[in-house]
C-alpha positions as CSV (number, residue, x, y, z in Angstrom):
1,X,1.6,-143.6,-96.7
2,X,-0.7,-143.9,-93.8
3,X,-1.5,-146.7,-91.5
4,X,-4.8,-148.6,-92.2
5,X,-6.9,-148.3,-89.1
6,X,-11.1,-149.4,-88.4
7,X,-12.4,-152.9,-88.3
8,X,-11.1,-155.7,-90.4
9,X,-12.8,-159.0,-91.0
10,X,-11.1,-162.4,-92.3
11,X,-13.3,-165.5,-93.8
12,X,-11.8,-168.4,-93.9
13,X,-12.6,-171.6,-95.8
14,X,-11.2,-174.6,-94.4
15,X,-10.0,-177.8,-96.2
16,X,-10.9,-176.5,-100.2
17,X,-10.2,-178.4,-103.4
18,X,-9.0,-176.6,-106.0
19,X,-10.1,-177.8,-109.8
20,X,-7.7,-176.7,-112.5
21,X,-9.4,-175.5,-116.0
22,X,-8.4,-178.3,-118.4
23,X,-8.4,-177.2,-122.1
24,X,-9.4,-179.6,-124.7
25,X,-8.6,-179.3,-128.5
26,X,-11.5,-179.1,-130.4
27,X,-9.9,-180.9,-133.6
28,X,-10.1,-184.2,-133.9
29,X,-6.9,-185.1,-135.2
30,X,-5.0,-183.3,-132.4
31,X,-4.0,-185.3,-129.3
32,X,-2.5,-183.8,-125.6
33,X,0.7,-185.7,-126.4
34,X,1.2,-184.1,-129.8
35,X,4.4,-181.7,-129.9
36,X,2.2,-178.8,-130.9
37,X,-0.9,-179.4,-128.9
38,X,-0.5,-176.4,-126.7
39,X,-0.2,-173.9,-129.1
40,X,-2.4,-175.5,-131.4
41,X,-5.6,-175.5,-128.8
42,X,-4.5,-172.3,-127.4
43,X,-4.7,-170.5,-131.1
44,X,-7.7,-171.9,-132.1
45,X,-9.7,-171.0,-128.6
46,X,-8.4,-167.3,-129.1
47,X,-9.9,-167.8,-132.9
48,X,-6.5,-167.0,-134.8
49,X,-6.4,-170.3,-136.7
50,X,-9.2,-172.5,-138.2
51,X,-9.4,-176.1,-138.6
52,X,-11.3,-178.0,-141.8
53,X,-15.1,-178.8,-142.2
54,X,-14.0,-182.2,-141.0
55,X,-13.1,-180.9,-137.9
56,X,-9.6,-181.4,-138.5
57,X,-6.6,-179.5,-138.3
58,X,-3.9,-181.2,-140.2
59,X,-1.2,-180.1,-138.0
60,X,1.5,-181.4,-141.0
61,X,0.0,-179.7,-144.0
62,X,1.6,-177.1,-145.3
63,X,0.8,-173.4,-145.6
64,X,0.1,-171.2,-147.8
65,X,1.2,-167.5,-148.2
66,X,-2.9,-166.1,-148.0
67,X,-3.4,-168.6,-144.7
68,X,-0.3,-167.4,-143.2
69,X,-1.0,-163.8,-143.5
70,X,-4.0,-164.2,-141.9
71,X,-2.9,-166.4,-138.9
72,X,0.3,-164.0,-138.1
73,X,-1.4,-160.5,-138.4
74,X,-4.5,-161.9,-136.1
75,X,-2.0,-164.0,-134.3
76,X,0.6,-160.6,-133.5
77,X,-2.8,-158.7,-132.2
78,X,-3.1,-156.1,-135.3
79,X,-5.8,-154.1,-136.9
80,X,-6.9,-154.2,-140.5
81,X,-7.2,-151.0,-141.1
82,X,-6.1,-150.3,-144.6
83,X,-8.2,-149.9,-147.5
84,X,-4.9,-149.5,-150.1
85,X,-5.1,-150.9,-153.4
86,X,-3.3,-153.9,-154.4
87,X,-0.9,-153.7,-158.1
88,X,-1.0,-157.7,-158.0
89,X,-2.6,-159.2,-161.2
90,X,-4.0,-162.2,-159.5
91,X,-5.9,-161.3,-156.2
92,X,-9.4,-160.1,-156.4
93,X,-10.0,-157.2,-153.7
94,X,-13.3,-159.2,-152.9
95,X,-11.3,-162.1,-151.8
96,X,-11.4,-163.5,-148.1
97,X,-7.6,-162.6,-147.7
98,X,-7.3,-159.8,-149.5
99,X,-7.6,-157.5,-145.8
100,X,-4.6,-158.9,-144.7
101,X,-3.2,-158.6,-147.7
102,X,-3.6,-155.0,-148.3
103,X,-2.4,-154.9,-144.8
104,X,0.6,-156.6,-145.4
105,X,1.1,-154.5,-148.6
106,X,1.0,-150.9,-147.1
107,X,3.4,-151.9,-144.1
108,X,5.5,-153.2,-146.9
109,X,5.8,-156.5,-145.4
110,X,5.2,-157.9,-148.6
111,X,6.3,-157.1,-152.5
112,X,4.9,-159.5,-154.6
113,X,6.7,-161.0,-157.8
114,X,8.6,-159.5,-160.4
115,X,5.4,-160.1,-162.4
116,X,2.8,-157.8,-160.6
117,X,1.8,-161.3,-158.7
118,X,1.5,-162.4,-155.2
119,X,0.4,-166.0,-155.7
120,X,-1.8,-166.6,-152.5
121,X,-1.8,-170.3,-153.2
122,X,1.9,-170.9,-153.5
123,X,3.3,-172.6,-149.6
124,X,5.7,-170.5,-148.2
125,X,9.1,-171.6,-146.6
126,X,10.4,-171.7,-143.4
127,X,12.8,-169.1,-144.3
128,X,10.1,-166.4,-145.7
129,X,8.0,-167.5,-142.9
130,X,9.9,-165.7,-140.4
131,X,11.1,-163.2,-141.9
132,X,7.8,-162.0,-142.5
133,X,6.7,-162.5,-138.8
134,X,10.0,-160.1,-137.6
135,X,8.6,-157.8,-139.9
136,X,4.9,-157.7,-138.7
137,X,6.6,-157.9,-134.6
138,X,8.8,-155.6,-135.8
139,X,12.3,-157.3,-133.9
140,X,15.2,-155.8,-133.3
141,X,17.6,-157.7,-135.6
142,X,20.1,-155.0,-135.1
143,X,22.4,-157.3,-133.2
144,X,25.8,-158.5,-135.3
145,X,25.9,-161.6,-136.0
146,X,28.8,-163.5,-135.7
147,X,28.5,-167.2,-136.2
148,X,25.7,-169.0,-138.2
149,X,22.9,-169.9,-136.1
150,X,22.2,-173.3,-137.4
151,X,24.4,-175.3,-140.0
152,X,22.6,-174.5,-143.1
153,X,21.7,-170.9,-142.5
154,X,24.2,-168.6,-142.8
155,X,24.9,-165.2,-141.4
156,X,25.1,-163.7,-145.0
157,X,21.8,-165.1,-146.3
158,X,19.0,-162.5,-146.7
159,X,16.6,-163.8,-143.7
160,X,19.8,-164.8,-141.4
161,X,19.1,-161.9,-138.8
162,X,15.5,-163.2,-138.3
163,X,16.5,-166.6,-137.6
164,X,19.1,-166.0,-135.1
165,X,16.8,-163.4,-133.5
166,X,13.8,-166.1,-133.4
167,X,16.4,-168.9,-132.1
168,X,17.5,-166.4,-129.2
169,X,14.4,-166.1,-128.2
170,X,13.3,-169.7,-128.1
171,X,10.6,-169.2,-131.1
172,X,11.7,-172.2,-133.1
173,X,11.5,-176.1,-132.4
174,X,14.8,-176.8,-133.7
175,X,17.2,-176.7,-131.5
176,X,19.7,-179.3,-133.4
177,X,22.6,-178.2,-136.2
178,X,19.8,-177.5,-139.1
179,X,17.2,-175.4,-139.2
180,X,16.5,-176.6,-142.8
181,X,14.7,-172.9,-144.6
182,X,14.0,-173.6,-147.6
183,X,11.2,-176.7,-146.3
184,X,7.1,-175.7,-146.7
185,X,6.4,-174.7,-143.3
186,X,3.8,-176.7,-141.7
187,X,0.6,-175.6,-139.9
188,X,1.4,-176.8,-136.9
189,X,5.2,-175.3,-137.4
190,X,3.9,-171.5,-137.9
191,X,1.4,-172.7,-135.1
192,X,4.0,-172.9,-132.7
193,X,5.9,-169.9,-133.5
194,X,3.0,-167.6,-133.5
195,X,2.0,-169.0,-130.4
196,X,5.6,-168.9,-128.8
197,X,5.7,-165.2,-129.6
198,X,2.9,-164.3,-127.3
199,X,4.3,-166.9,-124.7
200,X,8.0,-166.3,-124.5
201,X,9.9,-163.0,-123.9
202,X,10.4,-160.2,-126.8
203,X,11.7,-157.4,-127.2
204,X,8.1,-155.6,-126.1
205,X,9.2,-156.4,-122.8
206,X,10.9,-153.6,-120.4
207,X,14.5,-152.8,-121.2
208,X,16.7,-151.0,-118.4
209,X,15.8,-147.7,-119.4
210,X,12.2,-148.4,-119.7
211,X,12.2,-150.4,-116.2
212,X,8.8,-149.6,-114.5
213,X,8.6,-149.1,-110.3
214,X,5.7,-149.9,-108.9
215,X,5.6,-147.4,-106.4
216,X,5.6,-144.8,-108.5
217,X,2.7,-146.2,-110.8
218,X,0.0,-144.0,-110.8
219,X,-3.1,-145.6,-108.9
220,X,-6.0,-147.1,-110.2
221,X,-9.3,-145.1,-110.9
222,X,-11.5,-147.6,-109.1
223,X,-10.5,-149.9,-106.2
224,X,-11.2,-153.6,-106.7
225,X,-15.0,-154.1,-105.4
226,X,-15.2,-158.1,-105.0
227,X,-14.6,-161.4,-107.1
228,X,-17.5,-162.1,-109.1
229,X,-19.4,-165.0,-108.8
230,X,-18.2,-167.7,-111.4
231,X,-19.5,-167.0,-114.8
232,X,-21.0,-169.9,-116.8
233,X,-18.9,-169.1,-119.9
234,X,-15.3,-167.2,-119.1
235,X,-14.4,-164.7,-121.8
236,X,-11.1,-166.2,-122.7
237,X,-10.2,-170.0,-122.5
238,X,-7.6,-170.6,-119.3
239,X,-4.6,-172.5,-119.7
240,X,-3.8,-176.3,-118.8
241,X,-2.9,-176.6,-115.7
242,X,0.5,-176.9,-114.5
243,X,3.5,-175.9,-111.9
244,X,6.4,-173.2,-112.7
245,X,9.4,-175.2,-112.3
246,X,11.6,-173.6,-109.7
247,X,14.5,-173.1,-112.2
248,X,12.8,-172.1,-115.0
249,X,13.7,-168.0,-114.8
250,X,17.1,-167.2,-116.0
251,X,19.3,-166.8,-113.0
252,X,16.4,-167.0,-110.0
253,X,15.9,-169.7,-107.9
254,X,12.4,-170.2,-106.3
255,X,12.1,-171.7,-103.3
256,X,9.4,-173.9,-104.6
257,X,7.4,-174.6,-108.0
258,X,4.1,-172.6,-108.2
259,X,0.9,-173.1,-109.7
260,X,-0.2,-171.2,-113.0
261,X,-3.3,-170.9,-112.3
262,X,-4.5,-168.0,-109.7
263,X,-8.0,-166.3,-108.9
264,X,-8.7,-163.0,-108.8
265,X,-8.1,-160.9,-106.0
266,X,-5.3,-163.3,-104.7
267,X,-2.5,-162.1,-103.6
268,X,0.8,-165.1,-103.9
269,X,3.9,-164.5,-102.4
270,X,6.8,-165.4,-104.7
271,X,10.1,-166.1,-102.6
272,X,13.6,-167.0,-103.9
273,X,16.9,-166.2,-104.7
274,X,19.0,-164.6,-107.6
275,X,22.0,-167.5,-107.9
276,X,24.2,-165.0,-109.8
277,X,25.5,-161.2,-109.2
278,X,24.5,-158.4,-107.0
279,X,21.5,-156.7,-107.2
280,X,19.6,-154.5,-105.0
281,X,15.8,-155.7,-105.9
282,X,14.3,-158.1,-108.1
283,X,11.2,-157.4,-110.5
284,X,8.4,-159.8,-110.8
285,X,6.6,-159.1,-114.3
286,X,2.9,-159.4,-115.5
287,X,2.2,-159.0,-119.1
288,X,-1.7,-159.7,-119.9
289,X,-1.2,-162.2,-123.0
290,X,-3.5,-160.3,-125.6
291,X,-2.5,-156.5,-124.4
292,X,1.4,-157.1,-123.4
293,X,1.7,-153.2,-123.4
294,X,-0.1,-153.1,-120.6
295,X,2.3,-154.4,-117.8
296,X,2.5,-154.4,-114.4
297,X,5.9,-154.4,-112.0
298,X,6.3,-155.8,-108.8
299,X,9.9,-154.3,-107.2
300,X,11.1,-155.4,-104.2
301,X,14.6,-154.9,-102.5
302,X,16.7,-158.4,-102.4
303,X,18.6,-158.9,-98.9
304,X,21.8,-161.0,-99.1
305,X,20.0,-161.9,-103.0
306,X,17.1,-163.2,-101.3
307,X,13.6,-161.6,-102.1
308,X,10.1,-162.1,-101.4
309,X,6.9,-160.6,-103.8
310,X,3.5,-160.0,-103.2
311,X,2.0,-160.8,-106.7
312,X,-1.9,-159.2,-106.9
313,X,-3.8,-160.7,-109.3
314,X,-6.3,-158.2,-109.5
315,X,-8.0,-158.7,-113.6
316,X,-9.1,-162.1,-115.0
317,X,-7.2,-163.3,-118.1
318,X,-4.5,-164.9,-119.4
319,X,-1.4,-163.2,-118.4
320,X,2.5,-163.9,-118.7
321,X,4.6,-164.1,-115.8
322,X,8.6,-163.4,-115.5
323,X,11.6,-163.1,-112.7
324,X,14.5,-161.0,-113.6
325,X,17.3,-159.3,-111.1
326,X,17.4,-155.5,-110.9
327,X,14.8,-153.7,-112.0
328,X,15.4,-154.0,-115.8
329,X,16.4,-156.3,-118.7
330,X,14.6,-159.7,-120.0
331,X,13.1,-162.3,-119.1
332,X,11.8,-165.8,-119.9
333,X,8.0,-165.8,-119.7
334,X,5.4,-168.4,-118.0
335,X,1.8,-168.3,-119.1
336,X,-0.7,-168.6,-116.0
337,X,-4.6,-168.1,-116.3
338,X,-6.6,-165.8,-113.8
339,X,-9.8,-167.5,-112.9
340,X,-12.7,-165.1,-111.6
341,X,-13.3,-166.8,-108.1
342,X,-12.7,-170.0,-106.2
343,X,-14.0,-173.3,-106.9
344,X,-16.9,-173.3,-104.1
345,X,-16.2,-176.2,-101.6
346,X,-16.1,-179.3,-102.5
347,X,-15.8,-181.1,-99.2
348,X,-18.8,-181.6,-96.4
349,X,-16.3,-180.8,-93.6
350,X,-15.8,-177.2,-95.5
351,X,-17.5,-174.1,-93.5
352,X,-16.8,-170.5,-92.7
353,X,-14.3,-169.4,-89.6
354,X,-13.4,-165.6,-88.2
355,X,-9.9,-165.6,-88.4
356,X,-8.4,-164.3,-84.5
357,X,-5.5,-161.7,-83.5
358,X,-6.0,-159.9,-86.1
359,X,-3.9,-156.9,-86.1
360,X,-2.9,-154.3,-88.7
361,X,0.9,-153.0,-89.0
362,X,3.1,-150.8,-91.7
363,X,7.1,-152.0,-91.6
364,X,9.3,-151.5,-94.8
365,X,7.0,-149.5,-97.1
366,X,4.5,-152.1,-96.1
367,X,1.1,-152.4,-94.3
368,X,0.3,-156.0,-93.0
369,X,-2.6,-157.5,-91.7
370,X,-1.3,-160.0,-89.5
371,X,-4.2,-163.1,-87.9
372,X,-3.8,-166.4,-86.5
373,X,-5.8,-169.6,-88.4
374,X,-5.1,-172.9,-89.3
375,X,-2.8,-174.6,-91.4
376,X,-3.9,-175.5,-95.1
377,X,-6.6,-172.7,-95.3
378,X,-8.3,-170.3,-97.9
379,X,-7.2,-167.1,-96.4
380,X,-9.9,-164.1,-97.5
381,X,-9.6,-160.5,-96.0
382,X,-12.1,-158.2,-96.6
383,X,-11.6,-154.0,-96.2
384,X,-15.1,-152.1,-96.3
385,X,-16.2,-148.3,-95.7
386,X,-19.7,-147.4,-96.2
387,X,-20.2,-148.6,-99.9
388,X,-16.9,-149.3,-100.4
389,X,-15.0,-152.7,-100.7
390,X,-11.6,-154.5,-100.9
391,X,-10.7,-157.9,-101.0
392,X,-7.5,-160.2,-101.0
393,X,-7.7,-163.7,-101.2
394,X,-4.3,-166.1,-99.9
395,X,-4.1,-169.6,-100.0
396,X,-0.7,-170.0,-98.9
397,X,0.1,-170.6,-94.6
398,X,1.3,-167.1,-94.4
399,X,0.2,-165.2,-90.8
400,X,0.2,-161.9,-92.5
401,X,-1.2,-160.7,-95.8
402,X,0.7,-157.5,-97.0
403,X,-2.0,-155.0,-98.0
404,X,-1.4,-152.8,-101.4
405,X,-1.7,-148.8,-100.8
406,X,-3.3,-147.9,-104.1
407,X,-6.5,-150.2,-103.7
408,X,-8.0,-147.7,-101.3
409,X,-7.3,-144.2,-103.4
410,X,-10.4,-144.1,-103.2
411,X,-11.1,-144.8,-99.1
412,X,-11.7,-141.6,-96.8
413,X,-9.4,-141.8,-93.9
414,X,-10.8,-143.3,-90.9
């Protein structure tokens, strides 16, 4: 990897306020201080759940087994591609649900009765519930069990393998001595669960032999041009804003919360500590929320089990965020939106400012730009050849901006 050399210019906006996204349930009956708002507001604005022509949603009614095949297989992303014909006496093939049924049917995540019935309107139980939704995610439930996961669920009962896997991976509410599986689950229950399983850490994430470097990924086709203008109506629905807590990765310690909201081209710096065991780098994770397989890595080597990552957030969307030591394994998962471009200025004092002694320079694998500006400042560097453009956005007080080598595969040297 080459030095960057040629002219580099740095805009700075000084003294911006920054407006977080708020989401709002569209129900009526659903408050922000309800246990299942989040997921609730976050399922219906991705259109995987529905509410009534009352314009409620009726969080504590139950389910049945039609609605909850149709809110886990839109819910777990999946395509409804089978045409097969259904043996079950009491569905007609014209019916609303019958898709996901005959989905259901030829993964053979569903049987039926003894009696060549499915019996769409009968609720379904905790229990069956999610045993079903392990199926449809496919988990790995290979692990041996060897103490009951809640009071009244066994390790010998026929869904206990689902539960403990769903409990281990912080799917369910209950965290108390029951889990009570033989209850109707509610709408806002299976709400939560779905919801949790595109929120929280799965199996779908890296494992150590699947671990992904980053400087070995293979570059992108087109370098980032510049961030958009703000579009009147984003494409997906950003998430309530909020901080990352500074404990909230297993075994990492950040040196301070951080916002879960970004914009695109930024680049945030993530620094910390791993409070336990050895480990030559750390791995910062970046799942987008609706296409998890498509992943990114950020590696970096730890010194003394300190680290410091460049995060580029270089797509809009939804994404989730983890931490983990090494450069495999799991992680807990933090939701964080992607906004397309900066509020504009919201104060009269705000205006535009060169930044000074700027100077370009590769250390560690790593090019920096480094520039002298004020304190408290939107920090945005702009690369350009001929037609050609690259930006980075930072609004942290760093004096350096470390500059990713792949965004200029496409750059002549020069």
């Amino acid at each position: 990897m080459k030095k960057f050399s040629g002219k580099i210019c740095a805009v700075i906006f000084l003294l911006i306020t920054f407006h977080s996204n708020t989401a709002f349930s569209a129900f009526t009956d659903i408050k922000s201080s309800d246990r299942n708002y989040d997921a609730i507001t976050f399922l219906e604005q991705n259109k995987i759940i529905n509410g009534y022509k009352d314009g409620t949603f009726k969080p504590t009614n139950t389910i049945n087994r039609a609605e909850f095949l149709k809110i886990v297989i839109e819910g777990s992303k999946i395509s409804l591609n089978s045409s097969t014909q259904l043996p079950f006496t009491d569905i007609e093939q014209d019916s609303w649900y019958a898709p996901y049924l005959e989905k259901a049917y030829a993964e053979k995540w569903v049987v039926g009765y003894n009696d060549n019935t499915f019996r769409p309107d009968k609720t379904i139980t905790k229990a069956e519930a999610v045993k079903i939704l392990g199926e449809i995610q496919k988990w790995d439930i290979s692990k041996k069990i060897n103490k009951n996961p809640f009071d009244d669920v066994k390790i010998v009962d026929w869904y206990a393998k689902y539960i403990v896997y769903a409990k281990d991976h912080e799917l369910l509410e209950e965290t108390g001595k029951t889990f009570v599986p033989n209850t109707a689950i509610t709408r806002g229950q299976i709400s939560e669960i779905i919801y949790r399983t595109l929120s929280t850490n799965t199996d779908s994430s890296p494992k150590e032999s699947e671990a992904v470097n980053t400087k070995e990924s293979a570059p992108q086709d087109e370098p980032q041009t510049q961030a958009p203008a703000t579009p009147t109506n984003l494409s997906f629905n950003p998430v309530n804003f909020k901080t990352i807590p500074k404990d909230f990765f297993a075994n990492i310690a950040l040196d301070d919360t951080s916002p879960n909201t970004f914009y695109q081209n930024e680049i945030y710096i993530l620094k910390g500590s791993i409070v336990s065991g050895n480990y030559q780098n750390t791995t910062i994770l970046l799942k987008p929320l609706l296409q998890p397989s498509n992943y990114v890595t950020f590696v970096k080597e730890t010194n003394n089990n300190q680290f410091e990552i460049p995060v580029y957030f270089k797509d809009t969307g939804n994404y989730n965020i983890g931490i983990l030591p090494g450069e495999g394994g799991k992680t807990k998962l933090f939701t964080i939106s992607v906004l397309p471009e900066i509020p504009s200025p919201s104060l009269e004092t705000a205006f535009d400012e060169t930044a000074s002694s700027i100077s370009a320079g590769f250390q560690n694998d790593t090019t920096q730009v480094s520039f002298s500006s004020p304190i408290s400042t939107l920090k945005r560097l702009i690369f350009s050849q001929n037609n050609k453009k690259v930006t980075y956005l930072s609004r942290q007080n760093v004096s350096a901006i470390p500059i990713d080598y792949k965004d200029f595969t496409n750059f002549k040297e020069g």
